[in-house]
MARDOLO-226894 format. One line per field, with one value per residue (C-alpha): x, y, z; residue in one letter. Coordinates in Angstrom, 2 decimals, padded with zeros to 5 digits. Example, Ala and Ser with C-alpha at 12.3 -4.5 7.8 and 13.67 -1.06 7.14 Angstrom:
// MARDOLO-226894
X c(012.30 013.67)
Y c(-004.50 -001.06)
Z c(007.80 007.14)
resn c(a s)
//
This chain:
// MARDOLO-226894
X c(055.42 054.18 056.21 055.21 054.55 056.29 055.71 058.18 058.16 058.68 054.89 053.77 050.72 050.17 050.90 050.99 050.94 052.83 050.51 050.55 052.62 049.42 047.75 048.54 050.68 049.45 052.26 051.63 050.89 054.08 056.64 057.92 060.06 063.71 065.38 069.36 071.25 069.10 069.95 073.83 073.50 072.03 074.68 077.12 075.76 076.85 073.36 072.01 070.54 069.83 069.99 067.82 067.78 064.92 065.63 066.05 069.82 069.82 069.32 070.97 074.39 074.21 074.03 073.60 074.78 077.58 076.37 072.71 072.58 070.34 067.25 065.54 061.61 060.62 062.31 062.03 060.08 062.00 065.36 064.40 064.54 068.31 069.37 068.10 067.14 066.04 062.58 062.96 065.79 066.07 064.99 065.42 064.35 065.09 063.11 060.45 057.56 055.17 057.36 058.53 054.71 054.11 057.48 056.49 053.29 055.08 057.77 055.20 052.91 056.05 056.79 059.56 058.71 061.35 060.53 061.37 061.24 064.05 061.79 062.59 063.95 067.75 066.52 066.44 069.79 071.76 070.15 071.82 075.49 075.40 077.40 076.13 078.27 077.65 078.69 077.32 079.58 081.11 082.36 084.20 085.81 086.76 087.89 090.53 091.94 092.16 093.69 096.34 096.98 097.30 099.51 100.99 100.24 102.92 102.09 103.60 102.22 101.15 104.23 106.55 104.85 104.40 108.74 109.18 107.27 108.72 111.72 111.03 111.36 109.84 106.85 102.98 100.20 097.33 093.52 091.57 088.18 085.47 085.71 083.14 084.83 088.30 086.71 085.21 088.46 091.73 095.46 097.15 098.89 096.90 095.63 092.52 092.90 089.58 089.30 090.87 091.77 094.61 095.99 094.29 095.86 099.30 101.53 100.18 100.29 103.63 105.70 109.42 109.43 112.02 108.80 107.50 103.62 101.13 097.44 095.34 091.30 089.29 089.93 091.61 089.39 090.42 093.68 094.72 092.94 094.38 097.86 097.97 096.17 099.38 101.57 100.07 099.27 103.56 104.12 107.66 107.72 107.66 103.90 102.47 099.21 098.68 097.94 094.72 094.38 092.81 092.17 095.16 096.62 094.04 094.87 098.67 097.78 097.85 095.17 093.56 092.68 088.55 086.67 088.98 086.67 088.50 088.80 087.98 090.04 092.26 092.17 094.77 097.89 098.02 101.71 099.81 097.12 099.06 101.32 097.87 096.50 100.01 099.90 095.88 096.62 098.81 096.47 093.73 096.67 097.76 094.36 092.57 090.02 087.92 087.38 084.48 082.58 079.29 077.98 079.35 077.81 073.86 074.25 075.14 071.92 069.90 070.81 067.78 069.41 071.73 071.83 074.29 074.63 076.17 078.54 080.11 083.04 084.44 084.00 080.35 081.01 082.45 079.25 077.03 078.97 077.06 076.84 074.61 071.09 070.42 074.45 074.09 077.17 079.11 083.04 085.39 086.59 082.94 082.42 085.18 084.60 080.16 079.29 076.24 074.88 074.57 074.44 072.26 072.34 075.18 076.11 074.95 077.45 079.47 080.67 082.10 082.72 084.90 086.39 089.55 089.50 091.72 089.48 087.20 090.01 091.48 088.26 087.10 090.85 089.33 085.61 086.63 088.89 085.88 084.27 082.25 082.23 083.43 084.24 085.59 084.12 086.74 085.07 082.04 078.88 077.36 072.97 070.89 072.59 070.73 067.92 068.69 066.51 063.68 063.67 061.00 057.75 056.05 057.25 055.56 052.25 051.86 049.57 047.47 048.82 047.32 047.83 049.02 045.42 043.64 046.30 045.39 041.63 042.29 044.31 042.54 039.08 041.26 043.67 047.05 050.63 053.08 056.92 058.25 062.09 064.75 064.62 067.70 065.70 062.46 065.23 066.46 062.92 059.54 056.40 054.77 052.64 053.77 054.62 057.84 057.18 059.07 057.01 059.06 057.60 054.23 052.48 048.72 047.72 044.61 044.39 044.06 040.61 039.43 037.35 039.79 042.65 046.18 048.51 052.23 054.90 058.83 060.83 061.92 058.67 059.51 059.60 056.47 054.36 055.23 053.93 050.81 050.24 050.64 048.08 045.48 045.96 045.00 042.08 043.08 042.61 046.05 047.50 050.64 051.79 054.85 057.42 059.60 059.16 057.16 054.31 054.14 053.74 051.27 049.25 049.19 052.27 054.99 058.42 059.73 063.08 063.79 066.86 066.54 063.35 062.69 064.46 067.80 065.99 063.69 065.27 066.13 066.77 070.20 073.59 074.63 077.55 080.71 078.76 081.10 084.30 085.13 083.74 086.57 085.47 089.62 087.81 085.49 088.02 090.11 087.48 086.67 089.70 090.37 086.86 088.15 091.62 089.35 087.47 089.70 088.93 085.25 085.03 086.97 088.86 088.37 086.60 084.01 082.99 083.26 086.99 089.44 092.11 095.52 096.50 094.40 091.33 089.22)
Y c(032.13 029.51 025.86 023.12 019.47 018.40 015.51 013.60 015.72 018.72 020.07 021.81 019.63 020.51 024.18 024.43 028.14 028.66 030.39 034.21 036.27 037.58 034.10 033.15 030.44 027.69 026.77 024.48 026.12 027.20 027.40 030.68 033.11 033.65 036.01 035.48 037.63 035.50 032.11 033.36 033.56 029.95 028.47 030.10 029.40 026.00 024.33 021.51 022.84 021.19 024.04 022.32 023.92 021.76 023.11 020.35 019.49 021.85 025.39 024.19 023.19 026.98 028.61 027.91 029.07 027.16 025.18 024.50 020.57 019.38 017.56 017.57 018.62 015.37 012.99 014.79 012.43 009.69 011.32 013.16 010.68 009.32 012.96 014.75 011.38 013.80 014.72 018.36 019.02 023.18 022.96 026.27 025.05 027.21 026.50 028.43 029.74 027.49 024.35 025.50 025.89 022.03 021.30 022.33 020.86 017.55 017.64 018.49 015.46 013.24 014.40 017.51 019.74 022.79 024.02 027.23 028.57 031.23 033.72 034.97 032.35 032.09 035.80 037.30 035.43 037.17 040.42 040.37 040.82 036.72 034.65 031.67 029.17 026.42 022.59 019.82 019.08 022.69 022.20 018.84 020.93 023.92 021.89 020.55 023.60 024.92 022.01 022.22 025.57 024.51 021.64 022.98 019.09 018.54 018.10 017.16 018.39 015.59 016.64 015.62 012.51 011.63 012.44 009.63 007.22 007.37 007.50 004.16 005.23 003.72 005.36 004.12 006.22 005.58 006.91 007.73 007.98 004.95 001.61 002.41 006.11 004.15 001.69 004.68 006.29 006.98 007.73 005.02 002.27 003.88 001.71 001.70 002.93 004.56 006.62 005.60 002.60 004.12 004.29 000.94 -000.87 001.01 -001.13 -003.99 -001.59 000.51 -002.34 000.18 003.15 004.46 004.49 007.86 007.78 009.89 010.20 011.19 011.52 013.17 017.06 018.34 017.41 013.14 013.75 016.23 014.81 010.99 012.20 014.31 011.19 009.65 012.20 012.45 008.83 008.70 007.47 007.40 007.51 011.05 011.61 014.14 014.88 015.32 018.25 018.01 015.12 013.19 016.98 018.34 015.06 015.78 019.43 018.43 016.17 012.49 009.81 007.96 004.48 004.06 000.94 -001.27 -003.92 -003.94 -007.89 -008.63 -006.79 -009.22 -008.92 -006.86 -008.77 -009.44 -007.36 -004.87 -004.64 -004.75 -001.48 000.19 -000.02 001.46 004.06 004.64 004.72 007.35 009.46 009.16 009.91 013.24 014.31 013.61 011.37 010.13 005.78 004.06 000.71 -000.43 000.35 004.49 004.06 003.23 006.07 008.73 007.19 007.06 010.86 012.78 016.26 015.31 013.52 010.64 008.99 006.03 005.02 002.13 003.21 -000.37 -000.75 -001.15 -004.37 -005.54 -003.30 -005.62 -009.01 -008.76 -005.32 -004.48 -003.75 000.12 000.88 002.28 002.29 005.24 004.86 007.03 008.56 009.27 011.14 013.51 014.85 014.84 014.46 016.22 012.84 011.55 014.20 017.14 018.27 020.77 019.88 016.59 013.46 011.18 007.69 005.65 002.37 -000.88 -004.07 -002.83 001.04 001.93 002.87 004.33 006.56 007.93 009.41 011.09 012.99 014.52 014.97 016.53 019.15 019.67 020.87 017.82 015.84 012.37 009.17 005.59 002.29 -000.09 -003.50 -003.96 -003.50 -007.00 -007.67 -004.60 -000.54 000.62 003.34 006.99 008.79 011.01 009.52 010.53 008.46 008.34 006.64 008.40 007.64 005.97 006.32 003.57 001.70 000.10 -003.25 -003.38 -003.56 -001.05 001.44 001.06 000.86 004.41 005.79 004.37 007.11 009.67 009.86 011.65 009.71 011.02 010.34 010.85 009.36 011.94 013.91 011.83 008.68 010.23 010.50 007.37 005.51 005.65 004.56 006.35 009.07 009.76 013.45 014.38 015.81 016.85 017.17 020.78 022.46 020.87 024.16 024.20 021.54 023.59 022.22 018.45 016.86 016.14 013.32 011.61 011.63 010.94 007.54 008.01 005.44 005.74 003.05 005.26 004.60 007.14 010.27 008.20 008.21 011.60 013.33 011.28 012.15 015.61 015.40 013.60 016.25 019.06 017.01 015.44 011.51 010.21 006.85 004.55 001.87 000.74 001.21 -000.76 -002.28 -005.17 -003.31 -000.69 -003.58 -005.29 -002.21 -002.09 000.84 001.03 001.87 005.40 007.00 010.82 011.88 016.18 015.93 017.85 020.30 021.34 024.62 022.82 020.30 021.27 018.15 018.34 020.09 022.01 023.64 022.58 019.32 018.18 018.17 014.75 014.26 015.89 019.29 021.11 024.01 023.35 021.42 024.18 026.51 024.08 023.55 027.11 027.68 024.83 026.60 029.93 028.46 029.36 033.23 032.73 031.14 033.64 032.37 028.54 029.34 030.74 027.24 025.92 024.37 023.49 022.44 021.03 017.96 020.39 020.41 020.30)
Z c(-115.11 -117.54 -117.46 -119.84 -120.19 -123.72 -125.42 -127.69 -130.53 -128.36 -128.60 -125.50 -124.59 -121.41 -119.21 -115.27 -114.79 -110.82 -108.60 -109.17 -106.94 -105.01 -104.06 -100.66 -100.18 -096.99 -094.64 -091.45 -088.21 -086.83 -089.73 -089.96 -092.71 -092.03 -093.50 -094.63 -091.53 -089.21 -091.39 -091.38 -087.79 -087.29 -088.94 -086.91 -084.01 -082.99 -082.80 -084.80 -088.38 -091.83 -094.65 -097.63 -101.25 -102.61 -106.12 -109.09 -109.37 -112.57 -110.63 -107.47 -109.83 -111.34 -107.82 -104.34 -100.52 -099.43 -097.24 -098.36 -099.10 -102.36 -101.48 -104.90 -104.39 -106.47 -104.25 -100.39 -098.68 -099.91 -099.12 -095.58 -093.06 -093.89 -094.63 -091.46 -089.05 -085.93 -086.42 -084.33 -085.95 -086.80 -090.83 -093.34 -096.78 -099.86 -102.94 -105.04 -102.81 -104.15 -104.05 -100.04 -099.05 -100.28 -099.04 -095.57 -095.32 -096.16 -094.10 -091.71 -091.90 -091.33 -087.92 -088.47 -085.76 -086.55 -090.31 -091.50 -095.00 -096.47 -097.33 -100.84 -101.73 -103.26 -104.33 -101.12 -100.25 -103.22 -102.94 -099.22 -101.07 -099.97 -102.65 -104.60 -105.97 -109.53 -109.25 -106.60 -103.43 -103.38 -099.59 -100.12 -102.72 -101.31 -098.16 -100.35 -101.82 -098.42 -097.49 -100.23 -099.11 -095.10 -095.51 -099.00 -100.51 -103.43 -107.21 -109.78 -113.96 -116.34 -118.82 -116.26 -115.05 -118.40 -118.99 -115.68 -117.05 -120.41 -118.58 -116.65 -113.25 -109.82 -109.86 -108.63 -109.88 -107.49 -108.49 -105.25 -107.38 -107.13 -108.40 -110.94 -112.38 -112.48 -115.14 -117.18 -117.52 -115.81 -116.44 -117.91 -115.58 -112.53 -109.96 -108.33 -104.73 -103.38 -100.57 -097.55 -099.58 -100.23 -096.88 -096.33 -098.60 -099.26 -098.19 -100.77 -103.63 -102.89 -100.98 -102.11 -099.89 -102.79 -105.03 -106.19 -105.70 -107.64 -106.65 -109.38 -109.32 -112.25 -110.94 -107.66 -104.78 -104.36 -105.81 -103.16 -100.16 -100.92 -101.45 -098.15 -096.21 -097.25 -095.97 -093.35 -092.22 -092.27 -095.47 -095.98 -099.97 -102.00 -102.26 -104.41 -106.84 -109.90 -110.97 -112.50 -112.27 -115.64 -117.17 -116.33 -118.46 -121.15 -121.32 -121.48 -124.75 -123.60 -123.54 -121.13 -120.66 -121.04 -120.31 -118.54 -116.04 -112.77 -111.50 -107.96 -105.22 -103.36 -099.36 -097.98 -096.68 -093.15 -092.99 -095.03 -092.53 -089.40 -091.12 -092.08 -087.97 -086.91 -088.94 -088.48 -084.89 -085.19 -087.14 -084.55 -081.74 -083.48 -084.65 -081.63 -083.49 -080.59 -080.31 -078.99 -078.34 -078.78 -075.55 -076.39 -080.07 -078.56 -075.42 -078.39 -080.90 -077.65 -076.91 -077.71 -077.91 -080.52 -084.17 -084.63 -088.49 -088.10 -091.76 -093.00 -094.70 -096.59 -100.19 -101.34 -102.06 -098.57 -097.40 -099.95 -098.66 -095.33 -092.48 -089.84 -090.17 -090.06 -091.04 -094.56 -096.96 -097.46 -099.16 -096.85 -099.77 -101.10 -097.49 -097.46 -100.98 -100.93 -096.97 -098.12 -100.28 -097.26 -093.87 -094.17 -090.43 -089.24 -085.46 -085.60 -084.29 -087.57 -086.25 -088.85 -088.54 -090.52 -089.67 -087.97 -087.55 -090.57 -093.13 -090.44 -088.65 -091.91 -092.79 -089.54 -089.43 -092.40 -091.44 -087.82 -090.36 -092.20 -089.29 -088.15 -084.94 -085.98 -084.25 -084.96 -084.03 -084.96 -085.92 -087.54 -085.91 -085.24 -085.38 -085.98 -085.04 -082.44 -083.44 -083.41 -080.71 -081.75 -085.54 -087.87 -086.76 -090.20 -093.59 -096.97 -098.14 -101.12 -103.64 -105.90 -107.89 -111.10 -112.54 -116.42 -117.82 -115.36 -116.83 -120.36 -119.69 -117.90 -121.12 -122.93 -121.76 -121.90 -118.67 -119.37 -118.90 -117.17 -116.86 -113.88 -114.44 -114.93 -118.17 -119.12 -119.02 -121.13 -123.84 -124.03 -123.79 -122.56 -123.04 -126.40 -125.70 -122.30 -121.17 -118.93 -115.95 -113.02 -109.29 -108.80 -111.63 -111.86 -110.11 -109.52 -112.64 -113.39 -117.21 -116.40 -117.33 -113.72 -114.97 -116.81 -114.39 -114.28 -114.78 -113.72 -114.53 -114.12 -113.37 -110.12 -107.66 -105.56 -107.79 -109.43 -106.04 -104.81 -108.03 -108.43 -104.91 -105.57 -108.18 -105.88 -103.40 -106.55 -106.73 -109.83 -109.31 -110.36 -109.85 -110.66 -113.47 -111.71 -114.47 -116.89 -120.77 -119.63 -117.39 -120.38 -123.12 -121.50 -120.76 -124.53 -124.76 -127.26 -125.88 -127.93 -127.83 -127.67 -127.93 -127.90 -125.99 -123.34 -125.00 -122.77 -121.70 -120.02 -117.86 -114.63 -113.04 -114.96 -114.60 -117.42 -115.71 -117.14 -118.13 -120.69 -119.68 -118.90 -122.64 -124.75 -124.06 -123.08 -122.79 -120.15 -118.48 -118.22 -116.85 -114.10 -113.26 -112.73 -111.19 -108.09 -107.80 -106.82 -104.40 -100.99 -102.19 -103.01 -099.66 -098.00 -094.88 -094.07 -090.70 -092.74 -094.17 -090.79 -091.67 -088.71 -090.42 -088.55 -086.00 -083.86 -085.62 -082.94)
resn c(x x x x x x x x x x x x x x x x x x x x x x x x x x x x x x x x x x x x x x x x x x x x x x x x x x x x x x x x x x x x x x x x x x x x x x x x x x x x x x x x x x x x x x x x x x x x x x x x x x x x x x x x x x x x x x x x x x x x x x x x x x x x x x x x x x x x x x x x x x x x x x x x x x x x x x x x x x x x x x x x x x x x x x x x x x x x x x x x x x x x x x x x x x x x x x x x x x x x x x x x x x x x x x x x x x x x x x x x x x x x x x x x x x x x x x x x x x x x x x x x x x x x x x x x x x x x x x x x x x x x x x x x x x x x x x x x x x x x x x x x x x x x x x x x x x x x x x x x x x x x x x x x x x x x x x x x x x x x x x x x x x x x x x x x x x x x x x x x x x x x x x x x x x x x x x x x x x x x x x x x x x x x x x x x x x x x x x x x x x x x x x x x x x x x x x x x x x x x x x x x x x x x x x x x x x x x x x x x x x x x x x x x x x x x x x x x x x x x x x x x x x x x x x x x x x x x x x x x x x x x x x x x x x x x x x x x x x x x x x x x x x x x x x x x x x x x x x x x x x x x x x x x x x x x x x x x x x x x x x x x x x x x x x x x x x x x x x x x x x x x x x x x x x x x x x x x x x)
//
């Protein structure tokens, strides 16, 4: 197999054949080859694992196992140590054989102790009768069909939302999606209520219990999980989703509102607040959510048999306003619907913390039903969060960089540019004569001009370093400009556009599945929509995706 380096007309410049079949492939001392049963088995059997399909996010998107979480190839080193924290943690990467040999080695030479490699890749796992499923954050997903089927949420169709409101009556249609996805587009007269700000904040933004409240999000997933945290946080309005959500009002004919800058969020009200902790309380009470101090949170990070991430749930921008050192941000919402952005290891301990519990407690009832071990720490945790036990000891090398004018003295004899930025980016500008290229596909790069070398730029320094260390270790000498229109002027570069190049067959660090249908494509809407609806029968029974859904989760 053959992949190519294309410049911005489209010309294949430069080929990278992948090692042939036969060559043998170097793996550290002591990673072995798993085969599916025995991976099957692992994740069944209670321990700690990470399951990492190192795939670009285009393959991974048009099939993957369940519960194999993305760590892109061209940004693992970068992504590892907040992903899977534990440095003996049990590792099974999937990726091409190539790609999992380097993979290894790396992971390796920062400290991870327990790698294994699928062997055969997402092959061997489908030729085992295993199924593989498209989209990104396919658990979150399926955890909320299944949980529209357990606690049969309410919905209501866009036609007859859309007959109410004509109608005028007391109604409050509440979007559970981000701050930043509200703005792009959302049912008209929504509000913005993400996440667990919805139970948060409910009392300040539905203050009639007579009110009929709608949750909508862009699909299924939000709208069903934020209008069953209503229900069951007590809520004593009619709650019920829309079906849909802004497809389903699409596909029904009606507009949306686009482009509409939210202004600041106010503070919740103190009568607001104090109704939010009563009902949170209860939550925790009849879900059995576990609550602890600081002294509990640093004897669980100081546990060396176990991982414990540690998540501030408030809105990024309360998280931006001032938090703990070593407490990264993650909206409650965010969690429930794409844990795997953020937690990679199966097993491992979840404490989420906030100012008063609310936020915090509304999201772990829904983590522990996804199958995770989750705990509140009510109030915010003060100075730096105590480090996690057995972290990983080494950070990513880095390789040279070069000022502006060493860069264009090095093109200038004849080195080859490289983009390293998403494929997405190369379109919309780079600097002229500069090739894409993407760190999963490079292969062995035979064809480079040893004596001339390599310069990589990308505004992104991380994909930038990894593949221009990749290259050094092929014995290609290979260094980076540090991106951006001013360090590619002044090394004497013109900044080009490209708007069909790479050419769509060739960029697999982009998800073509269903890509279009928040852009006017009904069609694709429609399909997706239907594709989420199957998803308790591709998954089979929720046990099977680790699901404990109920007050008696676990």
């Amino acid at each position: 197999m053959t992949v190519s380096v294309f410049d911005r007309k489209g010309t294949a410049l430069t080929a990278f054949p992948h090692a042939p079949a036969e060559t043998p492939i170097e793996t550290p001392a002591g990673t072995t080859g798993i085969d599916p049963r025995t991976l099957l088995h692992w994740l069944e059997d209670g321990g700690e694992i990470a399951f990492l399909d190192l795939r670009e996010e285009g393959p991974f998107g048009e099939g993957h196992p369940l519960l194999a979480v993305n760590i892109p190839f061209s940004r693992l080193e970068f992504e590892i140590a907040a992903l899977v924290p534990r440095a003996d943690t049990r590792i099974v990467l999937l990726a091409e054989e190539l790609v999992a040999a380097r993979a290894a080695r790396r992971l390796s030479a920062l400290g991870y102790t327990g790698v294994h490699v699928l062997s055969g890749g997402v092959e061997a796992w489908s030729a085992a009768g295993l199924p593989l499923f498209p989209s990104v954050n396919v658990p979150g997903k399926a955890f909320a069909e299944c949980v529209e089927h357990a606690y049969h949420t309410p919905d209501i169709e866009a036609t007859e939302l859309d007959r109410l409101v004509r109608a005028g009556a007391d109604l409050v249609i509440l979007d559970s999606r981000t701050a930043e996805e509200f703005e792009r587009f959302h049912v008209p007269g929504a509000v913005s209520a993400p996440g667990a700000e919805i139970v948060h904040r409910f009392a300040d933004l539905v203050p009639s219990p007579e009110s009929l409240v709608v949750v909508s999000c862009a699909g299924r997933t939000r709208g069903i999980i934020g209008a069953q945290a209503l229900i069951n946080a007590g809520i004593p309005n009619r709650v019920v989703a829309l079906s849909g959500g802004t497809q389903g009002w699409r596909l029904a004919g009606f507009e949306l509102e686009r482009d509409t800058p939210l202004p600041p969020r106010p503070p919740v009200g103190p009568e607001a607040r104090e109704t939010a902790r009563r009902r949170a309380a209860d939550l925790a009470r009849r879900f059995a959510v576990p609550v602890i101090d600081r002294a509990a949170l640093e004897w669980l990070r100081a546990d060396p048999a176990r991982t414990t991430y540690l998540f501030d749930v408030r809105l990024p921008t309360e998280h931006a306003g001032g938090h703990a050192e070593g407490v990264p941000s993650a909206q409650g919402g965010q969690l429930v619907q794409a844990l795997d952005k953020w937690a990679a290891t199966r097993g491992a301990r979840i404490v989420l913390t906030d100012d008063d519990g609310v936020r915090a407690t509304v999201t772990a009832h829904w983590l522990r039903q996804l199958g995770w071990d989750a705990l509140v720490l009510p109030g915010l945790v003060s100075g730096t969060a105590p480090p996690p036990a057995h972290a990983v000891p080494v950070a990513p090398s880095w390789a040279k960089v070069l000022s502006a004018e060493e860069a264009g003295d090095r093109l200038r004899r004849g080195a080859v540019l490289l983009f390293s930025d998403s494929s997405g980016d190369y379109r919309r500008s780079h600097p002229a004569g500069a090739l894409w290229a993407n760190r999963s596909r490079l292969g062995p790069p035979e064809r480079f001009d040893r004596a001339a070398g390599v310069v990589v730029t990308g505004r992104d320094p991380a994909t930038a370093h990894l593949l221009a260390l990749d290259l050094e270790e092929a014995g290609i000498p290979a260094a980076v400009l540090p991106g951006g229109e001013a360090a590619w002027t002044a090394a004497g570069l013109t900044v080009v556009s490209s708007p069909v190049e790479p050419a769509d067959a060739d960029r697999i660090d982009h998800l073509f599945w269903l890509h279009d249908r928040h852009s006017g494509n009904l069609e694709a809407s429609r399909a997706y929509l239907d594709w989420e609806l199957s998803l308790p029968g591709a998954v089979g029974t929720p046990e099977a995706a680790g699901f404990r859904i109920g007050p008696a989760a676990r």
